[in-house]
C-alpha positions in Angstrom: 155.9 47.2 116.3 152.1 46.1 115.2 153.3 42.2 115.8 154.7 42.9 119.3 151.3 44.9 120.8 149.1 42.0 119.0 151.1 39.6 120.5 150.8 41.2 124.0 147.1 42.1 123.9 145.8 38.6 124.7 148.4 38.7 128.4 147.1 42.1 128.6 143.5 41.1 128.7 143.8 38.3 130.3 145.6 40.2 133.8 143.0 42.9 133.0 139.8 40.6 133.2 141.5 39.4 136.6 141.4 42.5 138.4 138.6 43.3 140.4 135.3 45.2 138.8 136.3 48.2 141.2 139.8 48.3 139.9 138.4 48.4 136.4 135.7 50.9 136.6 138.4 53.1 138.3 141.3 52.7 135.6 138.8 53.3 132.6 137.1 56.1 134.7 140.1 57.9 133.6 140.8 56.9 130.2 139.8 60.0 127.7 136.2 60.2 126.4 137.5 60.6 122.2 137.6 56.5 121.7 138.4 56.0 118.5 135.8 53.9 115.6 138.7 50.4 115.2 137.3 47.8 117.8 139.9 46.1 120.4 137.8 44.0 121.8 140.4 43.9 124.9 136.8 44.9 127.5 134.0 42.5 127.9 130.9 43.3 125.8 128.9 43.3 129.0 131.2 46.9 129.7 130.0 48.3 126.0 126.3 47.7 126.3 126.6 49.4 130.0 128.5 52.2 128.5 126.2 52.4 125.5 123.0 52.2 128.1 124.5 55.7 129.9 125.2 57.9 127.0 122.9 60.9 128.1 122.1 62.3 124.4 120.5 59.0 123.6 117.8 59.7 126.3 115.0 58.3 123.8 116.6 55.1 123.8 114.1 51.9 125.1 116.3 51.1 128.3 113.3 47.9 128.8 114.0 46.4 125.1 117.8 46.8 126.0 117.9 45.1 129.0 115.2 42.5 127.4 118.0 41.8 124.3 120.3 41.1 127.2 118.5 39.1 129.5 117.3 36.9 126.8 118.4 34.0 125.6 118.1 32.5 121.8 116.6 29.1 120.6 120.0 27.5 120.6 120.3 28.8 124.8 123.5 31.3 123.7 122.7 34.5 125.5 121.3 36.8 123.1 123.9 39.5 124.7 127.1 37.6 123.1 125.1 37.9 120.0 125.5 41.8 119.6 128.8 43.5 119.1 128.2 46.3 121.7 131.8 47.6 121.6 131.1 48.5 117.8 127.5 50.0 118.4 128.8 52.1 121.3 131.9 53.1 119.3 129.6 54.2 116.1 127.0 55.8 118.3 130.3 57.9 120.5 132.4 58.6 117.2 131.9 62.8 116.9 129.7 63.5 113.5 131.7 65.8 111.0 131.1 69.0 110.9 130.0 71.0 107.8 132.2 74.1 107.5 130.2 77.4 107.6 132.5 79.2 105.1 131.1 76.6 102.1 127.7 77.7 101.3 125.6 75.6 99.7 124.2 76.7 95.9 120.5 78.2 96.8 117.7 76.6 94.5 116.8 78.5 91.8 113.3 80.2 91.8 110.9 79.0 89.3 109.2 81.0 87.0 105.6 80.0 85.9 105.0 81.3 82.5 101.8 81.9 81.0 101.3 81.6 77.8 
């Protein structure tokens, strides 16, 4: 089964690059929100780094050096943009953090005792 979906994933992307950008926003509009870590790399990086540019908790995040590390090109003029693996950074940045379950305590520290002597 693993052979047959790698062997259709380049067909795939290829008739889903040709729809329009409407057509895609709409159909990943409603794909679910839990993405899992394992890159596809079936969407353009361009896609990633906008998704990774609206996650609202990062609202700290330098949205000038972003669009500078796009914009910009390297010294051998390949666009810094196709240089970053977006779909892996928005993936890692999406993936829910484990949560630490409140019915294992953690060992207190012992006091210390100072004794005088």
């Amino acid at each position: 089964m693993k052979q047959h979906q790698t062997s259709c994933l380049p067909s795939f992307k290829h008739h889903l690059e040709a729809l329009s950008r409407e057509t895609k926003a709409l159909i990943l509009h409603f794909l679910p929100y839990d993405i899992p870590l394992e890159c596809i790399y079936l969407l353009d990086q361009s896609y990633w780094c906008t998704l990774l540019v609206q996650i609202p908790f990062l609202w700290d995040l330098d949205l000038a050096m972003v669009h500078a590390k796009v914009s910009g090109e390297s010294s051998d003029g390949q666009k810094v943009a196709k240089q970053y693996d977006w779909e892996k950074l928005t993936r890692q940045v999406l993936k829910p953090m484990d949560v630490v379950d409140p019915d294992v305590v953690p060992p207190l520290p012992r006091a210390h005792t100072l004794e005088f002597g």
